[in-house]
N, CA, C and O atoms as CSV, one atom per row, in Angstrom:
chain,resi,resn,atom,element,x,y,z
A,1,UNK,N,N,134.548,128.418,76.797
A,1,UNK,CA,C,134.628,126.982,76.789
A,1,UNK,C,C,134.204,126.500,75.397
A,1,UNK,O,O,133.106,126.764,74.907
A,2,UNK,N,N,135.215,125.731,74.761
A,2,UNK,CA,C,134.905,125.729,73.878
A,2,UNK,C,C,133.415,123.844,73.344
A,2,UNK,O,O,133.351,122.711,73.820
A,3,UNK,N,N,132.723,124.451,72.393
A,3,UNK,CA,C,131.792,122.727,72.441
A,3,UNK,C,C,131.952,121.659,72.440
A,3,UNK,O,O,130.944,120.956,72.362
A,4,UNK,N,N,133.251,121.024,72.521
A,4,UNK,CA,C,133.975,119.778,72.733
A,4,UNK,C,C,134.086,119.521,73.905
A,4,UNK,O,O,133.632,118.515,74.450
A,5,UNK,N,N,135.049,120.891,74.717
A,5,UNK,CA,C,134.952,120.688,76.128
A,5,UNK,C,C,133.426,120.341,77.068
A,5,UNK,O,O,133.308,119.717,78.123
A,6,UNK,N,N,132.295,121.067,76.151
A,6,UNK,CA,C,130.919,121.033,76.836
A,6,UNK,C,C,130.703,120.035,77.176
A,6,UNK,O,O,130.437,119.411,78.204
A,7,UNK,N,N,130.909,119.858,75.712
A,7,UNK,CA,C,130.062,118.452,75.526
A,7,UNK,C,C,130.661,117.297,76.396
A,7,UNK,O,O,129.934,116.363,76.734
A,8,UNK,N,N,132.046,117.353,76.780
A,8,UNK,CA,C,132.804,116.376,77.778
A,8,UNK,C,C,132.268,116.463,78.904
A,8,UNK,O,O,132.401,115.577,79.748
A,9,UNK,N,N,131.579,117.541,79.097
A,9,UNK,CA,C,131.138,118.005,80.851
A,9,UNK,C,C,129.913,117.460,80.607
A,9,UNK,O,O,129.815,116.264,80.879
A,10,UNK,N,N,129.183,117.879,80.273
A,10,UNK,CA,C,127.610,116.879,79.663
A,10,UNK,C,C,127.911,115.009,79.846
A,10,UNK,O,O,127.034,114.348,80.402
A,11,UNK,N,N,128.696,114.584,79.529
A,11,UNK,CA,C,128.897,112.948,79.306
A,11,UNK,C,C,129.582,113.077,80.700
A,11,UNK,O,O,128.995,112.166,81.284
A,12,UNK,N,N,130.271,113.506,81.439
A,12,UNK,CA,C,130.935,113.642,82.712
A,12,UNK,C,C,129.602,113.361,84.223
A,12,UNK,O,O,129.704,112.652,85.224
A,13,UNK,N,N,128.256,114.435,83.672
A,13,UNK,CA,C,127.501,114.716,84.456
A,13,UNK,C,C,126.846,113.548,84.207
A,13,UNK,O,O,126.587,112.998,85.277
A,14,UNK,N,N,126.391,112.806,83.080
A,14,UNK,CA,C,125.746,111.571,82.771
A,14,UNK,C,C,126.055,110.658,83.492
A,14,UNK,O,O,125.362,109.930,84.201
A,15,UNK,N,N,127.396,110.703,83.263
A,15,UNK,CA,C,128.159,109.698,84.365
A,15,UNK,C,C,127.793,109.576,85.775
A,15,UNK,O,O,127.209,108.660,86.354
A,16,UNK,N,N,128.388,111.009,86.335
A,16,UNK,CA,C,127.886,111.531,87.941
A,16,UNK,C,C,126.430,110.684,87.976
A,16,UNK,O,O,126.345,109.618,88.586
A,17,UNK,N,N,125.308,111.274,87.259
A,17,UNK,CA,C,123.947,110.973,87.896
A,17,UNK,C,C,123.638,109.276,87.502
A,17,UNK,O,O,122.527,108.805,87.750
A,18,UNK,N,N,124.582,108.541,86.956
A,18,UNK,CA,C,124.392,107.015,86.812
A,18,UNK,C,C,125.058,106.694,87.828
A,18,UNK,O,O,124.443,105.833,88.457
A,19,UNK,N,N,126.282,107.040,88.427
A,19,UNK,CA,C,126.943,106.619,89.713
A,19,UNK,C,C,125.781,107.259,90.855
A,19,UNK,O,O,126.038,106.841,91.984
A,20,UNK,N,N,125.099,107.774,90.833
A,20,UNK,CA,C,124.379,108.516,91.957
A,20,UNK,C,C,123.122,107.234,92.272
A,20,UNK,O,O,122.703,106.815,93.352
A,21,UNK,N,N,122.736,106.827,90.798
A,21,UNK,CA,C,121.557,105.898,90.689
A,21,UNK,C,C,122.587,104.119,91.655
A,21,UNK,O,O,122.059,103.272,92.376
A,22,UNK,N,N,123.725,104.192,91.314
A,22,UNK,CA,C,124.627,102.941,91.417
A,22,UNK,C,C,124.754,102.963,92.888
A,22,UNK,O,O,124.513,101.846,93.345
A,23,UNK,N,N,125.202,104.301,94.273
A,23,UNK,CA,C,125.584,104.449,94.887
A,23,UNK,C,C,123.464,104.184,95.861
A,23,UNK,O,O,123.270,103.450,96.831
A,24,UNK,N,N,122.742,104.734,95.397
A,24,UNK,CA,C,121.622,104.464,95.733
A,24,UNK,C,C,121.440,102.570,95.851
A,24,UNK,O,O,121.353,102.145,97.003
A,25,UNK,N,N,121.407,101.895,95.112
A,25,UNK,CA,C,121.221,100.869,94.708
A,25,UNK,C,C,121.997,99.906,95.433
A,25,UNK,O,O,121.693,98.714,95.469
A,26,UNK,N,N,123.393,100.598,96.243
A,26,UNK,CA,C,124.005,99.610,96.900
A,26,UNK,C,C,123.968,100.277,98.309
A,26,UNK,O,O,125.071,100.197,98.850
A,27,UNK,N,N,123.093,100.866,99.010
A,27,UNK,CA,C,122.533,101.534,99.922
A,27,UNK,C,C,123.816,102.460,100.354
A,27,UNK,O,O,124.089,102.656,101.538
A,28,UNK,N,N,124.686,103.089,99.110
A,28,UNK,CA,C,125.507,103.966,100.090
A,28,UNK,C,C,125.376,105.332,100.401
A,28,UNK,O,O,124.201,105.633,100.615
A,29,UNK,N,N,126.216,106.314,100.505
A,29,UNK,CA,C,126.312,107.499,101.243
A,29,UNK,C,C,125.397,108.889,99.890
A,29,UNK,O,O,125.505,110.099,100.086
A,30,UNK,N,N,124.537,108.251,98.566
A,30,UNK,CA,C,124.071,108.978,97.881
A,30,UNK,C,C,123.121,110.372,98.165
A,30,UNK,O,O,122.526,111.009,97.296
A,31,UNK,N,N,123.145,110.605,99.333
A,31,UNK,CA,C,122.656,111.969,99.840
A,31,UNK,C,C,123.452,113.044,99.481
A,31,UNK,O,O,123.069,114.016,98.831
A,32,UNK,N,N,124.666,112.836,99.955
A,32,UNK,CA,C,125.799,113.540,99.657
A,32,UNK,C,C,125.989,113.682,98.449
A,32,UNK,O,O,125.923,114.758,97.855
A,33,UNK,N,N,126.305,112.356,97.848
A,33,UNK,CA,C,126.226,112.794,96.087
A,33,UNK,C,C,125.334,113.462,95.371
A,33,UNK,O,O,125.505,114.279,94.466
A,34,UNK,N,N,124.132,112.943,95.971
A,34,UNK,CA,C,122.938,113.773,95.488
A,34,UNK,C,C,123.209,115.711,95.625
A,34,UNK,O,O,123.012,116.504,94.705
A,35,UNK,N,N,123.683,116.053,96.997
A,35,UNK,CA,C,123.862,117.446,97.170
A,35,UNK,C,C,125.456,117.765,95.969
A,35,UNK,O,O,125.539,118.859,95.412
A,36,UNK,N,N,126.203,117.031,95.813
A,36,UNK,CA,C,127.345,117.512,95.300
A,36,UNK,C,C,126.408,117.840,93.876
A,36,UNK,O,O,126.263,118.995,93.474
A,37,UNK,N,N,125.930,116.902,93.328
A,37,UNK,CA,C,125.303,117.236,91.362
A,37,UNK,C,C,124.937,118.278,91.971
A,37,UNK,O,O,125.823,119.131,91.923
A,38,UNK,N,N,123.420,118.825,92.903
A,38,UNK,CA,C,122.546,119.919,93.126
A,38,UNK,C,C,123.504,121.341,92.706
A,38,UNK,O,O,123.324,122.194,91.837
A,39,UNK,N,N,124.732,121.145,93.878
A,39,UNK,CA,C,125.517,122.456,94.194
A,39,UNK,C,C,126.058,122.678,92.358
A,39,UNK,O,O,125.853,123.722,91.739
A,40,UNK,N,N,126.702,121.541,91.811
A,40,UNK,CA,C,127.633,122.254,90.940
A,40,UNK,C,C,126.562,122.544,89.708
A,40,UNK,O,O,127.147,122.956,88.706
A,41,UNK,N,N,125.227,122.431,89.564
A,41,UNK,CA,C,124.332,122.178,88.794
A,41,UNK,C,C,123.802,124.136,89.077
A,41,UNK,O,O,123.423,124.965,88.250
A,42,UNK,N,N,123.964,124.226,90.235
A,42,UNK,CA,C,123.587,125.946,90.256
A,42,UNK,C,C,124.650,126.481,90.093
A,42,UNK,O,O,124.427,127.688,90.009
A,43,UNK,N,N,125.984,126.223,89.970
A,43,UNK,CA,C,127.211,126.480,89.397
A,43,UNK,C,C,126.824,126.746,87.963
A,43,UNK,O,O,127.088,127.853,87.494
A,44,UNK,N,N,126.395,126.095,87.436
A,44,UNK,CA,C,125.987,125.947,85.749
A,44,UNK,C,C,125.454,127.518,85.525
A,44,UNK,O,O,125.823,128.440,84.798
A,45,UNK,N,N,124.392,127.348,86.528
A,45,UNK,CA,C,123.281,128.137,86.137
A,45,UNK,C,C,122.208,128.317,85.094
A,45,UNK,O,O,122.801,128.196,84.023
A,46,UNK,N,N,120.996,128.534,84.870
A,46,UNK,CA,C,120.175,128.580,83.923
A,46,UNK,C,C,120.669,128.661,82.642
A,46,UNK,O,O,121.390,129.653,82.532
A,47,UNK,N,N,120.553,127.871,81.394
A,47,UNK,CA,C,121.097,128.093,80.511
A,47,UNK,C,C,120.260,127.729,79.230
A,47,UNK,O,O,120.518,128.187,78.117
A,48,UNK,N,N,118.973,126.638,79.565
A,48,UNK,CA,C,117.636,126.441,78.549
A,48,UNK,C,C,116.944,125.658,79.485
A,48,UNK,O,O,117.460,125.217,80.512
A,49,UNK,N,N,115.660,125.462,79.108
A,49,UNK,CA,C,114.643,125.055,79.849
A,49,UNK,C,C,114.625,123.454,80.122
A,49,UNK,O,O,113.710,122.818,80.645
A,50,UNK,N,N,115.653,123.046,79.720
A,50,UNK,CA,C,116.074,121.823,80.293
A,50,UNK,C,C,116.691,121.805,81.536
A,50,UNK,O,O,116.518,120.862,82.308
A,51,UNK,N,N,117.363,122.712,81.790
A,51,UNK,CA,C,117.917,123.173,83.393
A,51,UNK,C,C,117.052,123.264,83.950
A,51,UNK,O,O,117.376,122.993,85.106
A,52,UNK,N,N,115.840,123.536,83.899
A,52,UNK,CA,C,114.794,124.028,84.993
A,52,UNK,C,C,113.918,122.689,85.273
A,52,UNK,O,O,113.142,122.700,86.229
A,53,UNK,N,N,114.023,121.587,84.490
A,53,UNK,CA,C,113.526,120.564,84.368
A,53,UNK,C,C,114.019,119.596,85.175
A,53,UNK,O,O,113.382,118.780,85.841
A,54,UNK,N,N,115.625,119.785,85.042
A,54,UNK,CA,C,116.588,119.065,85.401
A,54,UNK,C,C,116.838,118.970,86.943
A,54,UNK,O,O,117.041,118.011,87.688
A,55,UNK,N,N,116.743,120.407,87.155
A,55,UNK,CA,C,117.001,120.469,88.491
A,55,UNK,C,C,116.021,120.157,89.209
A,55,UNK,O,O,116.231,119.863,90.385
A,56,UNK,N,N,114.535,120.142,88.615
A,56,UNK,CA,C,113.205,119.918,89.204
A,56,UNK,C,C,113.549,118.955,89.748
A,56,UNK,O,O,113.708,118.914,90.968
A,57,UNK,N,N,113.830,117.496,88.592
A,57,UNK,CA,C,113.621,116.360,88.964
A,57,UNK,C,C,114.733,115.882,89.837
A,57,UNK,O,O,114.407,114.954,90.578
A,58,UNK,N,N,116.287,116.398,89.952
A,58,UNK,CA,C,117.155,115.747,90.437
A,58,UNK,C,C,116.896,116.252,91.835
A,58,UNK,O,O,117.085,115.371,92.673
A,59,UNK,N,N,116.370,117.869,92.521
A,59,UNK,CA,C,115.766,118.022,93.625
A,59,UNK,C,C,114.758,116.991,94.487
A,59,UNK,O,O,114.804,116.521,95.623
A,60,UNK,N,N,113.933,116.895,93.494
A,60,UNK,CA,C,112.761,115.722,93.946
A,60,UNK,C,C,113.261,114.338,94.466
A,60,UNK,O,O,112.540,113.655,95.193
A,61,UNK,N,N,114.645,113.892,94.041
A,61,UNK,CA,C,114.692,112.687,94.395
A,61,UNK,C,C,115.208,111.903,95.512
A,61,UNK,O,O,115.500,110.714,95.645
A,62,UNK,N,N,115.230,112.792,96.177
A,62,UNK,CA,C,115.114,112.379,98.164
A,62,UNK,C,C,114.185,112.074,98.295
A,62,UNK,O,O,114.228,110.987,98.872
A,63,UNK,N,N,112.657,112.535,98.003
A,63,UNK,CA,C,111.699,111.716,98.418
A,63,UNK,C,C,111.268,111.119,97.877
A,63,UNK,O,O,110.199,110.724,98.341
A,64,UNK,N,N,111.726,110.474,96.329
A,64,UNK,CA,C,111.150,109.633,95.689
A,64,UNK,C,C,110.994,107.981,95.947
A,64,UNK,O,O,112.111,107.676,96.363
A,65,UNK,N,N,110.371,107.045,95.921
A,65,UNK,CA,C,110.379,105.254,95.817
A,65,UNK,C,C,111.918,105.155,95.071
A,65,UNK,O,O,112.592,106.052,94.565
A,66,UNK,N,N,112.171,103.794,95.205
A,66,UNK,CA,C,113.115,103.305,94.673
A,66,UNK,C,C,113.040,103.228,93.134
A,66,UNK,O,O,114.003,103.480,92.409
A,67,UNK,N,N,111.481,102.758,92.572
A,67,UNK,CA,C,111.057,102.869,90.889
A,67,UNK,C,C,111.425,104.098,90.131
A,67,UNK,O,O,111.961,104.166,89.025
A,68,UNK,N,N,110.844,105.553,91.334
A,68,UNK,CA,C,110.697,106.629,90.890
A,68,UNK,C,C,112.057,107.314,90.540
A,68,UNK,O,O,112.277,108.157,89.671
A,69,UNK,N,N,113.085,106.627,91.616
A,69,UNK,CA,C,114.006,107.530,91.788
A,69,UNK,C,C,114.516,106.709,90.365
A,69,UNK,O,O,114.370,107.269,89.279
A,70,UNK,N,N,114.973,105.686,90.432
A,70,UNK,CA,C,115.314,105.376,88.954
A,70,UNK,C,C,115.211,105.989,87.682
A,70,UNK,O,O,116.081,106.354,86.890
A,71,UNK,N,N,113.341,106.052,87.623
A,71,UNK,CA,C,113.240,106.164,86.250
A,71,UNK,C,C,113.562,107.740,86.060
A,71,UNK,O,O,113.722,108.247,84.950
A,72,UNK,N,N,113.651,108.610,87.556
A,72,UNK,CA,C,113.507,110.149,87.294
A,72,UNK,C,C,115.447,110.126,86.566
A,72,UNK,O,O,115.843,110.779,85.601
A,73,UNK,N,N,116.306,109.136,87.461
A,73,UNK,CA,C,117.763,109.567,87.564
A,73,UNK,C,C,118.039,109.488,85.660
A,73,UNK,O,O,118.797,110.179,84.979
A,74,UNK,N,N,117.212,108.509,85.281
A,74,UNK,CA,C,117.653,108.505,83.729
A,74,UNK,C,C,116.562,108.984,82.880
A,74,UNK,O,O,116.438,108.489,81.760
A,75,UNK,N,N,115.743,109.907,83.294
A,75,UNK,CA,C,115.115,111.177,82.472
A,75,UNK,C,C,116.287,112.007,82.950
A,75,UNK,O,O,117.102,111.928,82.031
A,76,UNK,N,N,116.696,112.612,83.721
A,76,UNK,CA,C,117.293,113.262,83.999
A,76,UNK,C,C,118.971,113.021,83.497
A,76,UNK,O,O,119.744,113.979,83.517
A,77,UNK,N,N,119.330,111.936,83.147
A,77,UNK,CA,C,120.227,112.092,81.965
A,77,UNK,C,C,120.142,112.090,80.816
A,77,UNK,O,O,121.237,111.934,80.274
A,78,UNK,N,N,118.995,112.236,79.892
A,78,UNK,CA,C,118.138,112.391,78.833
A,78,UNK,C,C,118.101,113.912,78.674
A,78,UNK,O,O,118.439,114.451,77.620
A,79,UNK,N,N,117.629,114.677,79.883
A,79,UNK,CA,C,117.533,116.144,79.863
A,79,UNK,C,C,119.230,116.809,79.772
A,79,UNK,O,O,119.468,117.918,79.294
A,80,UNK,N,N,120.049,116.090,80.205
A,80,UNK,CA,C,121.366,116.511,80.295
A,80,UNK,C,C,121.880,117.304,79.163
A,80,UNK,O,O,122.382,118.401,78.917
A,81,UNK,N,N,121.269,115.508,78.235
A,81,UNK,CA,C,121.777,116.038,76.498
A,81,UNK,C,C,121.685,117.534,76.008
A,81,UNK,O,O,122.517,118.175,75.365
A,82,UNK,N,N,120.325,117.958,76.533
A,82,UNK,CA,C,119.562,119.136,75.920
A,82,UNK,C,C,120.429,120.472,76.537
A,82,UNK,O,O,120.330,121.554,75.958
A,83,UNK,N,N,121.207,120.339,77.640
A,83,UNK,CA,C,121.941,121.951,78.227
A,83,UNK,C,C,122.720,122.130,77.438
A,83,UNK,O,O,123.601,121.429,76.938
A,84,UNK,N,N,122.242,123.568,77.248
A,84,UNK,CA,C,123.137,124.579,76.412
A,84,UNK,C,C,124.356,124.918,77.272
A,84,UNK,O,O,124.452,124.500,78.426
A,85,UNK,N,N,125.390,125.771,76.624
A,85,UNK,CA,C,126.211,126.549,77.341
A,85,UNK,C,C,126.080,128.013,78.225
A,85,UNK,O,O,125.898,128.969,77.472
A,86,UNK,N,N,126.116,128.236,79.139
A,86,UNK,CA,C,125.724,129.161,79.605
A,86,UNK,C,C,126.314,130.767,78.574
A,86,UNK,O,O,127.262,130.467,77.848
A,87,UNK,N,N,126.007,131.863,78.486
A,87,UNK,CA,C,126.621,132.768,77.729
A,87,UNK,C,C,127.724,132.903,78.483
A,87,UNK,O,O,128.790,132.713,77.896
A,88,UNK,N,N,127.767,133.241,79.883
A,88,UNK,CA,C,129.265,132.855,80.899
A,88,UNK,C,C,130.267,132.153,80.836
A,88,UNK,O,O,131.331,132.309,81.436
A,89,UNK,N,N,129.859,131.045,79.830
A,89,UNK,CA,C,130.878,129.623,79.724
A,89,UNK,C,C,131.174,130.211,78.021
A,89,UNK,O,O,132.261,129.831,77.586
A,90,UNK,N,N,130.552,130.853,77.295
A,90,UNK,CA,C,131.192,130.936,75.909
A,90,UNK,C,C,132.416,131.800,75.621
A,90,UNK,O,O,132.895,131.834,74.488
């Protein structure tokens, strides 16, 4: 894959987890969305220690407040920036 394409998947996932924060906010079906990022996010697989961060926080946010879940959904597109490519994806 080449770093253009990455980097499209990176701004793609940004997207995903701002619609996830949007779909929360208008009380809809974001459980589900929440499990779709989880699944394709271990699809990724480990790739720098921003993944391990990432997934911490986007796991956590079923039980988070409404404040928490916010401010975690956009750390967690902050951490996005930082994923490398997996050696699998090069």
């Amino acid at each position: 894959m080449s770093d253009e394409t990455f980097d499209g998947y990176k701004n793609k996932l940004k997207g995903r987890l701002y619609g996830l924060l949007c779909e929360k906010e208008k009380n809809g079906d974001w459980e589900k969305f929440l499990d779709s990022i989880i699944i394709e996010l271990y699809g990724l697989g480990p790739n720098s220690i921003n993944y391990w961060a990432l997934m911490g926080k986007i796991q956590a946010l079923r039980f988070l407040s409404y404040d928490a879940f916010r401010r975690t959904v956009f750390e967690s597109i902050n951490l996005v920036g930082g994923l490398d490519k997996n050696d699998a994806l090069s």
